[in-house]
C-alpha positions in Angstrom: 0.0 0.0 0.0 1.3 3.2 -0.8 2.0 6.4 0.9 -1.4 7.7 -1.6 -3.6 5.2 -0.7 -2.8 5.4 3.2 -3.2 9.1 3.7 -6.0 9.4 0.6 -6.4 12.5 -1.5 -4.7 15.0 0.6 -1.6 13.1 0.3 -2.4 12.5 -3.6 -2.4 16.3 -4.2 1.1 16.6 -2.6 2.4 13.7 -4.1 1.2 14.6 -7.5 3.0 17.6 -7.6 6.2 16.5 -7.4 7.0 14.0 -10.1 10.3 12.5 -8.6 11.9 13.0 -4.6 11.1 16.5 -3.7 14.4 18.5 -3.2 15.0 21.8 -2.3 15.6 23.9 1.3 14.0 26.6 3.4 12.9 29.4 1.3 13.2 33.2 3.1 13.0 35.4 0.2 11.9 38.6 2.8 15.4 38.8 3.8 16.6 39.7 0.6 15.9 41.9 -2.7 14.5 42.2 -6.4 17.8 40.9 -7.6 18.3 38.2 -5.8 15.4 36.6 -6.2 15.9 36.8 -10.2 19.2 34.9 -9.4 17.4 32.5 -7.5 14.7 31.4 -9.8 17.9 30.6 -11.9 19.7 28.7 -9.3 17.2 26.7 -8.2 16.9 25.8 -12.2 19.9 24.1 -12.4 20.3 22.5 -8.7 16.8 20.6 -9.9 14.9 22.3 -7.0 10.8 21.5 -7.1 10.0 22.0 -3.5 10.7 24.1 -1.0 9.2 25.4 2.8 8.3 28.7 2.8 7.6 31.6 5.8 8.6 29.7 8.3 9.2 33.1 10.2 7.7 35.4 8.8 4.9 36.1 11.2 6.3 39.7 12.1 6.5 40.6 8.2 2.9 39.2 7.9 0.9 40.7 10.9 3.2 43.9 11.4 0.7 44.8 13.8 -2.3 43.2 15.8 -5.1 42.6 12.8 -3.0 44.6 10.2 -1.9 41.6 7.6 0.0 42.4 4.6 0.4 39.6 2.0 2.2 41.3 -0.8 5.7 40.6 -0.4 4.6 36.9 0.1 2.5 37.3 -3.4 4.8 37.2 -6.2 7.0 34.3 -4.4 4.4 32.0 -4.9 3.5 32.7 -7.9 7.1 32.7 -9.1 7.7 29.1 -7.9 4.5 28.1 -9.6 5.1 29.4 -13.0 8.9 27.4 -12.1 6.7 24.3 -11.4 8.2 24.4 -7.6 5.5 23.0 -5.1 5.5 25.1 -1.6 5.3 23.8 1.7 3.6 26.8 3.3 4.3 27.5 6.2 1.8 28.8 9.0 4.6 31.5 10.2 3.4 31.2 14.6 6.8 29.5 14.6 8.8 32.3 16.0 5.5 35.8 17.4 6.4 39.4 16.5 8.0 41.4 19.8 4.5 43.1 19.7 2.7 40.3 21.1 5.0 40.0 24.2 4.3 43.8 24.8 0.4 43.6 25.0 1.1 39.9 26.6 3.4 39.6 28.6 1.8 36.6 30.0 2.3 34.5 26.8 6.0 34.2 27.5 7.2 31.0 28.5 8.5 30.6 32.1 11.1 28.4 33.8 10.9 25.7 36.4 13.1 28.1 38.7 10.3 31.0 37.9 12.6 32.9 35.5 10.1 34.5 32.9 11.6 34.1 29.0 11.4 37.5 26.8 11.9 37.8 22.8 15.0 38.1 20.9 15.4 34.3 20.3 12.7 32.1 19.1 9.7 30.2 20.4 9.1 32.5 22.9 5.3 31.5 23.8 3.7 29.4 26.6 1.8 26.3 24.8 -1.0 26.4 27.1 -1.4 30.1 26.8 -5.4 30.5 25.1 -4.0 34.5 23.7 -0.8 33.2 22.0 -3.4 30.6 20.6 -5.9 33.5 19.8 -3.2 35.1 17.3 -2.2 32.0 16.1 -5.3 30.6 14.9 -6.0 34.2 13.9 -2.9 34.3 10.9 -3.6 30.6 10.3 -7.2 31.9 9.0 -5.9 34.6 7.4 -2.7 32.4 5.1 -5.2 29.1 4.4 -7.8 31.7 3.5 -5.6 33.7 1.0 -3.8 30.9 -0.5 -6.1 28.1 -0.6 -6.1 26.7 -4.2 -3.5 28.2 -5.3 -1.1 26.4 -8.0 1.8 26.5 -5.6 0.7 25.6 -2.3 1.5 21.4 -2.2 1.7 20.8 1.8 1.0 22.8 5.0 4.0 23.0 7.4 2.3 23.6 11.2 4.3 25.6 13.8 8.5 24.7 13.4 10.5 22.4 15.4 8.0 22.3 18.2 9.8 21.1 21.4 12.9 22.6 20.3 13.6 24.7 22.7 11.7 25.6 26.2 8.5 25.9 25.0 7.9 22.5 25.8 7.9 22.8 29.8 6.3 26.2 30.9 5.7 26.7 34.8 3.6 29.8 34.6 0.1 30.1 36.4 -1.5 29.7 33.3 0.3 26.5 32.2 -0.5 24.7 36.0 -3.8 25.4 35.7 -4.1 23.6 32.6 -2.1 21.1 34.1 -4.5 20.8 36.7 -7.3 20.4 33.8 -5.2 17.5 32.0 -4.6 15.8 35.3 -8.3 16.0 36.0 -9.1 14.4 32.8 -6.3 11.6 33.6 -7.9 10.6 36.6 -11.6 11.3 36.0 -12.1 13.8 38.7 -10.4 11.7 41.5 -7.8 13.0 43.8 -7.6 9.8 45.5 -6.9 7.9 42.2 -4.2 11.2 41.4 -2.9 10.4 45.1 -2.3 7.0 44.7 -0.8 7.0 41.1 1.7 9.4 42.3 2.2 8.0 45.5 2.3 10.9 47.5 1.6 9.5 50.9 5.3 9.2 50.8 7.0 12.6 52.4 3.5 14.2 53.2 2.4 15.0 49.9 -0.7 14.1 49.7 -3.4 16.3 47.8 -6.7 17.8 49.6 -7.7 19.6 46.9 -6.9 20.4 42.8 -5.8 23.6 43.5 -2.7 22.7 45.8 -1.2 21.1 42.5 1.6 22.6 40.6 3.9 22.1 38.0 6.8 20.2 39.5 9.3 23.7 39.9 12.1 24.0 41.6 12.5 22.4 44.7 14.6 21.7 47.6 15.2 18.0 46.8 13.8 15.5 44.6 10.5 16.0 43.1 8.3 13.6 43.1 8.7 11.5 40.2 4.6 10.5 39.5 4.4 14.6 38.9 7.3 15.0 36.4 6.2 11.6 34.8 2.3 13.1 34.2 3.8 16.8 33.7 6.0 15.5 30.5 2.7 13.7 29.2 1.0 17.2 29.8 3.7 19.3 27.9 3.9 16.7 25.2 -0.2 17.4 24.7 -0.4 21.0 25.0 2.0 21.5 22.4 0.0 18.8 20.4 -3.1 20.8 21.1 -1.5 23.9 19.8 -0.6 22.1 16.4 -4.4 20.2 16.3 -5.5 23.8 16.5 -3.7 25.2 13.5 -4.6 22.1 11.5 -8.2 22.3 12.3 -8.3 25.7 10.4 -6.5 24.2 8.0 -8.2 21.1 7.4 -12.0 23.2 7.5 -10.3 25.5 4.9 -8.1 23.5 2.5 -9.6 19.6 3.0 -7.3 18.8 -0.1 -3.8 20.2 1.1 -1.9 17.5 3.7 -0.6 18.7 7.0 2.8 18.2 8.5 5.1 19.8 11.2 9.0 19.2 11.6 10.4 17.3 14.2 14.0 17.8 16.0 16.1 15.1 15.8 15.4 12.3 18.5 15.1 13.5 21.9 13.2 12.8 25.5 10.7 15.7 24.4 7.2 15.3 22.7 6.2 11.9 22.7 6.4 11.2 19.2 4.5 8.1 18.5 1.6 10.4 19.7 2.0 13.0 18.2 2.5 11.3 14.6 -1.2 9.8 14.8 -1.9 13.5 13.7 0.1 14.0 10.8 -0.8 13.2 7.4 2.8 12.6 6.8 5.6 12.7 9.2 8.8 15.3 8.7 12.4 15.2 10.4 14.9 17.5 10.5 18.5 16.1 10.6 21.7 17.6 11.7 24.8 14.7 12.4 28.0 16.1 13.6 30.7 15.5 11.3 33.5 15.4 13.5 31.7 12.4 15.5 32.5 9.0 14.4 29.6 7.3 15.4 27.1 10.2 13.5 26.2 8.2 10.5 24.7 5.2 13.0 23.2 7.6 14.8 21.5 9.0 12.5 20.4 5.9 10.4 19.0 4.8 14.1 17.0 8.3 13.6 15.6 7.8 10.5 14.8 4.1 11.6 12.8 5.8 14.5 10.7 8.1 12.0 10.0 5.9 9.6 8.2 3.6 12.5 6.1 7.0 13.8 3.5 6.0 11.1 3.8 2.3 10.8 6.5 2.3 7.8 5.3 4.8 5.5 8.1 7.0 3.8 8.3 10.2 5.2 10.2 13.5 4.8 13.8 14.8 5.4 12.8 19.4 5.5 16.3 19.8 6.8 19.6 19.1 6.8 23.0 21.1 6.7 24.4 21.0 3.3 28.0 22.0 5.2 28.5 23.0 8.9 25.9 24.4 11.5 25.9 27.5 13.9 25.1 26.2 17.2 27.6 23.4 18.5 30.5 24.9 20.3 32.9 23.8 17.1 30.7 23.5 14.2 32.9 21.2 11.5 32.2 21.3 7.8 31.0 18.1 5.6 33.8 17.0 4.1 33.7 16.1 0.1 30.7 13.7 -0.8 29.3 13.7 3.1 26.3 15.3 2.2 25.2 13.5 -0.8 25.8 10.4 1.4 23.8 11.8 4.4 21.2 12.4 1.7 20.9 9.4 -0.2 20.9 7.7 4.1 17.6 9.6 4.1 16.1 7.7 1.4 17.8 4.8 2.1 15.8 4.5 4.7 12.2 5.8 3.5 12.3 9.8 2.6 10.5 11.1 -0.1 12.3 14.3 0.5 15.5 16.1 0.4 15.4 19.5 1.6 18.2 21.9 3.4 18.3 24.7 5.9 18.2 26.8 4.0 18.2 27.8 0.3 20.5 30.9 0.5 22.9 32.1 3.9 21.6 34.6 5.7 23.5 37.9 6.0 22.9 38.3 9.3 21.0 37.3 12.4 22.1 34.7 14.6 22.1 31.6 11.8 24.2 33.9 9.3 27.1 31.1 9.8 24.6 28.1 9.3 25.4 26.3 5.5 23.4 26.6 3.1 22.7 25.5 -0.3 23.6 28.6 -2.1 26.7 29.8 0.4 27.6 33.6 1.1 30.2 32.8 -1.9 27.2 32.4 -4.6 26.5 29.4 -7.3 30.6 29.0 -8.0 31.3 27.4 -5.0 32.0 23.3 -3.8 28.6 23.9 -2.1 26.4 24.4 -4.9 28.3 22.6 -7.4 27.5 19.6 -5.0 24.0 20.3 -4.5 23.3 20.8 -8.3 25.1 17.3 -8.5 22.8 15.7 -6.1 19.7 17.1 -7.4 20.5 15.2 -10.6 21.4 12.1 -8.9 18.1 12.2 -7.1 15.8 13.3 -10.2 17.1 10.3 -12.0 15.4 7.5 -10.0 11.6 8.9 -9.9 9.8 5.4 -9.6 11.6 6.2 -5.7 9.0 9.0 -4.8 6.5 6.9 -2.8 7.8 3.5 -2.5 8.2 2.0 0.5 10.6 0.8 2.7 10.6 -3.3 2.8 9.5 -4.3 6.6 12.1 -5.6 8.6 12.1 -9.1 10.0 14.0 -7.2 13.8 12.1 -4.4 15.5 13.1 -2.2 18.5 10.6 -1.5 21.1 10.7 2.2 21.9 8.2 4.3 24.3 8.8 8.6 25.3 7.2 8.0 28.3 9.2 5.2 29.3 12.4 7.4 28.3 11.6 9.8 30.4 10.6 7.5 33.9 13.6 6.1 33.0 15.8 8.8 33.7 14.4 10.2 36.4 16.2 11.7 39.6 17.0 9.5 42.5 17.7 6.2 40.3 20.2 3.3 40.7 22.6 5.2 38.4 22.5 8.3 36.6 24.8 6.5 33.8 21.4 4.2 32.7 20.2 6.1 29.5 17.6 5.2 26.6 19.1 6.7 24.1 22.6 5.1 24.6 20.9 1.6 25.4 18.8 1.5 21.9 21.8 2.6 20.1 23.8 0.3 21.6 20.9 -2.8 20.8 20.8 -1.6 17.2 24.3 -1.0 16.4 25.0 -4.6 15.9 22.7 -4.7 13.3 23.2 -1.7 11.3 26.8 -3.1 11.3 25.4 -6.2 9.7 23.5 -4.5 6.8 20.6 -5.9 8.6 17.0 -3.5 8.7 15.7 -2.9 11.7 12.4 -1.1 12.0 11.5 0.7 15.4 8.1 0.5 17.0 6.0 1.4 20.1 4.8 -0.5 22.8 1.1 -1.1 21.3 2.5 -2.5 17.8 1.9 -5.5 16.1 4.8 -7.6 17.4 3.9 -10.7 15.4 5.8 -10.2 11.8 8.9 -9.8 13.4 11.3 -12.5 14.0 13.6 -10.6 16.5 12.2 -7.6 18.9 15.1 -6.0 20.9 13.6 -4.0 24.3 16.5 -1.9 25.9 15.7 -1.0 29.3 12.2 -1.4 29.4 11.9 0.0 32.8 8.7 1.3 32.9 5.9 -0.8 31.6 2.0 -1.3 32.0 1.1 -4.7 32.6 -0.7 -4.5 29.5 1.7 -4.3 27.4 4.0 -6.8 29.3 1.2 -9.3 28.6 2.1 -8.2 24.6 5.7 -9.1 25.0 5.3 -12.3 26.8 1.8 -13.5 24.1 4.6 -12.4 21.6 7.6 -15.0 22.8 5.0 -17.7 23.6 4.1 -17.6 19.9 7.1 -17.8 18.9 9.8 -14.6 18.9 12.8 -14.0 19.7 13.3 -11.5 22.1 16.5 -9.8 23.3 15.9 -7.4 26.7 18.4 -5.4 28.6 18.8 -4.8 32.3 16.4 -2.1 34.4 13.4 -3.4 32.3 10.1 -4.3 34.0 10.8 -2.6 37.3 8.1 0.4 37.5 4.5 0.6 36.3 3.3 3.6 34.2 2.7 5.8 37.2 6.5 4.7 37.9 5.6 2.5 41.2 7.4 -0.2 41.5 5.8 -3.8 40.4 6.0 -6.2 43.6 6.8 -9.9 43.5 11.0 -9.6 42.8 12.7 -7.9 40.1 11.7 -7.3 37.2 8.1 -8.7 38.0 5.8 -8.8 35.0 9.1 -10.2 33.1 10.4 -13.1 35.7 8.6 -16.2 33.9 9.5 -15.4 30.7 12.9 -14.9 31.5 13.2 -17.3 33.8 15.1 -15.3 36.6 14.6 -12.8 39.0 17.0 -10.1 39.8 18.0 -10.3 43.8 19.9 -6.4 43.2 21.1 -3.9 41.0 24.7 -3.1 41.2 25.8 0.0 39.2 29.5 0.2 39.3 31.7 3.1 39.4 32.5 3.2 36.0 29.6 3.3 34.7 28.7 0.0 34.1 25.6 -2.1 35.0 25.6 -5.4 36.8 22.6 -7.4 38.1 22.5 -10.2 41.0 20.6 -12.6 38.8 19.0 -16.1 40.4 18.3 -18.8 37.7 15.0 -19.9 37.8 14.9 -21.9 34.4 17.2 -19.7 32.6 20.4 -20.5 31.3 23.3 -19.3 31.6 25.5 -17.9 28.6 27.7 -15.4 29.9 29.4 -14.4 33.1 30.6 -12.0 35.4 34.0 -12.5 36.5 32.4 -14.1 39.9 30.4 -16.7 37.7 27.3 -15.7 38.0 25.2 -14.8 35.6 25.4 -11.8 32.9 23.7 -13.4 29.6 20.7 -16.0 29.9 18.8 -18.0 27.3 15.6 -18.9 28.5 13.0 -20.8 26.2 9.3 -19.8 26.4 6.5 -21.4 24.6 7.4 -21.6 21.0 10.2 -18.9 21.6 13.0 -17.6 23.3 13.9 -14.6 25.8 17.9 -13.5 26.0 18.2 -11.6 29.1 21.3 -9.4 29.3 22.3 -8.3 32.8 24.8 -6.1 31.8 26.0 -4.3 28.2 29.0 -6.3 26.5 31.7 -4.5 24.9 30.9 -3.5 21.3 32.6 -6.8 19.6 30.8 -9.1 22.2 28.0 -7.4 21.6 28.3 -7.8 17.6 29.3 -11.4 18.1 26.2 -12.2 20.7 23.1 -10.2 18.5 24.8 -12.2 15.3 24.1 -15.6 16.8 20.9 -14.5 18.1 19.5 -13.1 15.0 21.4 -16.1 13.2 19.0 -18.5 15.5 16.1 -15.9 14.9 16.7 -16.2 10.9 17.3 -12.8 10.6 19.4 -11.5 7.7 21.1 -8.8 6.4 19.1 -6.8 3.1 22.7 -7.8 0.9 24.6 -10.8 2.1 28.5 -10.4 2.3 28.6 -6.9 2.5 32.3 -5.3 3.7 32.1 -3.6 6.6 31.4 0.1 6.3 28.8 -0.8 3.5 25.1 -0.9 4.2 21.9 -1.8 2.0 17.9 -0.3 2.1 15.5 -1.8 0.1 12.2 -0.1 -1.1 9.7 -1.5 -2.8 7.4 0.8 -5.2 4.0 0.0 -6.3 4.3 -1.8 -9.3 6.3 -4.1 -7.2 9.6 -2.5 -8.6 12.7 -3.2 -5.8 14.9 -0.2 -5.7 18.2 -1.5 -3.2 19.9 1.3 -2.4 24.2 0.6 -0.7 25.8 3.1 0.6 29.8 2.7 1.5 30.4 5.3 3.9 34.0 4.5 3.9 34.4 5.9 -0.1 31.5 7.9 0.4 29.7 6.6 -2.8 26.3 5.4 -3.7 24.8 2.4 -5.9 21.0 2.4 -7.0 20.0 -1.3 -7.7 16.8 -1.5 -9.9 14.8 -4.6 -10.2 11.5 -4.6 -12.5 8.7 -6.6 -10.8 
């Protein structure tokens, strides 16, 4: 099924505009004159642009003043790209509100957990539960779907920008814990003993009496209690949802045809994804590896893994990327030769239907004026563009790629925000046990092995996959323990890491011996956790029906095999070195019958298959090592 027939006619009119992999960057023609934008209608000619995301920021030039809109510098850029036959991702411009609005509202402006009240000169200065910023926002929403519905440019709406970028995403202001208060209402249906009890607050006298003694979790003289930062990230995750529901309802009651899309940061303990991608007609991803770390291109195939699962496998798009270096790390390295194309063609690799850049032309100034961009402060003659024109070509010449999909894996990795975030909560075992490094380190083997691995969350379908990896699982509902244990019993393979199964989702601990819902399939219990100095992880482990297959140096156990129903649980205590690790997911996938997309592939090489809808296999290998790409065609 393709990405057309899943999302129906509003993905079809996007779709149907571009013709092959839309390419392109972030379009801000306000900041610059007549003459430049005659040079670049011309550039974008011969880099083979046809898309590009336009007014992300340009609220303040829109709505100079409260109610006073003004349309006609945005005018002849649209209907420039459209005579070029350049499709538009419009943007809805609430990304970044004019200084005006923080004058006559103070109160919108976002506050800090310590009470320290944010002001403008940055970005995303606006409280997600504040009803005024909404007010405005809505207000210019109305006003951009209404003035350029139907027009020949406009091929996708792009909601909001980066939303949980920056602290927008936790406000502590009055206005934000009284909707917190609402949301936690809603959560428990009215009941303050049912609140009480989830968050456990007869512990250190902190039971509530009534709603209104309930705050955001600021800052405190000691821990905070972890029930109220669990429910609080669930809250900010949904009022920042709600804001982006609300600019897609106008949308959506004005142009039914035109799909709907926001861009997400690269993968981070902020919105809770999975959630949020239920409302999206098509998921977008902004990407930004570091070149001077070695480990960047895993990471960020483990990335693009993680978006691609947000809607159950359907391709999705890349709206930035760095064509060179960035602006905001402390040393900001350039792509070397052919690292860009390679990042690029990693995107598709691995399900994009997109390749777009921040941005189309350097700024001059402001505080990005050093970030790359696809036309540098040098102009068109410089390694930059050449490159980009280059890859524009190289992507152009594979249409039957636009809208195929990625072939399912036969190994998924179970992944869930809210988990991440219990998980690293204050007043743990060890402040060294991380999600993030945990998955990467459970996928790693695989991406070495050329082998797909698609990511999932805890309510999937587990059954089509032969091999489900679950790092540190540590909180978990009992329903969805029930799903991992029906899933070994009929058959799977399963590979879980240490810390898993020890909380509920209100993070209370599950009685019975460590790790609770998890002990008969694994066939152990965990006596104590014993987190050593060096950050490491090791587990007192009893057998009970387990066996053991690797050790601490004491003997005991590290590594079990335990068989359950028609499948088997691994259980690993602690994390193996990298090559152990390698050496121990190889036999287990091997057992699991789990194989790489190309066999025999050098190291350093890796293979993506997608599958268009004609039934025409598109295999794309990438060698990172000699930074070149291969496009293997096979007709159905």
């Amino acid at each position: 099924m393709t990405p057309r027939d899943e999302a129906g006619d509003r993905l079809r009119h996007f779709y149907d505009r571009l013709g092959s992999l839309g390419y392109g960057g972030d379009y801000n023609p306000e900041q610059w004159g007549p003459e430049v934008h005659a040079e670049d209608r011309e550039l974008m000619a011969r880099a083979g642009v046809n898309l590009v995301t336009l007014g992300i920021f340009g609220w303040a030039t829109a709505e100079p003043s409260p109610g006073a809109y003004d349309f006609g510098w945005l005018d002849p850029h649209l209907d420039r790209l459209a005579d070029a036959g350049i499709a538009v991702s419009l943007a809805t411009m609430t990304a970044s509100p004019p200084p005006w609005l923080a004058r006559l509202h103070p109160e919108t402006l976002p506050v800090l957990a310590d009470g320290t009240r944010l002001h403008p000169g940055s970005r995303q200065h606006w409280c997600s539960s504040s009803p005024v910023f909404r007010t405005y926002a809505t207000r210019l929403v109305e006003q951009v779907a209404t003035r350029y519905a139907g027009h020949p440019a406009l091929a996708l709406w792009h909601v909001g920008n980066e939303f949980g970028c920056h602290v927008s995403r936790h406000c502590h202001c009055e206005v934000s814990a009284a909707a917190f208060r609402t949301w936690l209402r809603a959560r428990y249906d009215g009941s303050l003993d049912a609140l009480n009890s989830a968050w456990s607050t007869d512990f250190w006298s902190q039971r509530y009496g009534d709603w209104e003694e309930i705050g955001t979790p600021r800052t405190a003289p000691s821990f905070r209690n972890p029930g109220q930062r669990l429910d609080y990230l669930r809250f900010s995750s949904d009022e920042l949802l709600d804001c982006y529901r609300a600019e897609k309802a106008v949308l959506d009651r004005i142009t039914p045809d035109v799909p709907v899309t926001t861009n997400f940061v690269p993968i981070a303990p902020t919105l809770d994804l999975f959630g949020w991608a239920a409302e999206m007609d098509v998921v977008s991803y902004d990407s930004y590896p570091d070149p001077h770390d070695p480990d960047s291109f895993h990471r960020t195939a483990f990335s693009y893994d993680v978006i691609r699962g947000l809607r159950g496998g359907q391709p999705w798009l890349l709206l930035e990327q760095a064509p060179g270096a960035v602006n905001w790390r402390e040393r900001n390295g350039r792509k070397p030769a052919g690292r860009m194309e390679l990042d690029s063609w990693q995107a598709v690799a691995h399900g994009a239907d997109s390749v777009l850049f921040f941005q189309w032309r350097a700024s001059r100034g402001g505080a990005e004026k050093f970030h790359s961009a696809m036309v540098p402060h040098g102009g068109g003659e410089t390694r930059i563009f050449r490159d980009v024109t280059r890859l524009g070509a190289e992507l152009a010449a594979t249409p039957g790629l636009l809208g195929s999909r990625p072939e399912r894996a036969d190994a998924a990795l179970l992944m869930d925000w809210p988990n991440w975030w219990a998980l690293e909560q204050e007043a743990h075992p060890s402040a060294d046990v991380t999600f993030l490094d945990a998955a990467l380190a459970h996928h790693r083997p695989l991406y070495d092995a050329s082998v797909a691995c698609d990511v999932v969350p805890v309510d999937a379908d587990l059954a089509p996959y032969r091999l489900l990896l679950v790092p540190n699982l540590y909180s978990v509902s009992e329903a969805t323990a029930a799903r991992v244990r029906e899933y070994v019993h009929g058959g799977g393979t399963l590979v879980m890491s240490y810390f898993s199964g020890i909380v509920d989702e209100h993070d209370r601990v599950h009685l019975g011996g460590y790790p609770a819902p998890f002990r008969e399939l694994l066939g152990l219990r965990v006596e104590e956790f014993d987190p050593r100095p060096d950050g490491g992880w090791a587990e007192d482990i009893v057998l009970e029906g387990a066996q053991q297959v690797l050790s601490f140096k004491d003997g005991s156990p590290a590594v079990t095999r335990h068989a359950y129903g028609d499948g088997t649980a691994w259980y690993l205590g602690m994390r193996p070195e990298p090559a152990a690790m390698r050496d121990l997911l190889d036999r287990i996938r091997a057992e699991a019958g789990v194989r790489p997309v190309l066999p025999d592939l050098p190291d350093g090489m890796q293979a993506r298959r997608r599958v268009g809808a004609d039934g025409t296999r598109y295999t794309i290998v990438i060698d990172e090592a000699a930074r070149t790409v291969d496009v293997l065609v096979k007709a159905p």
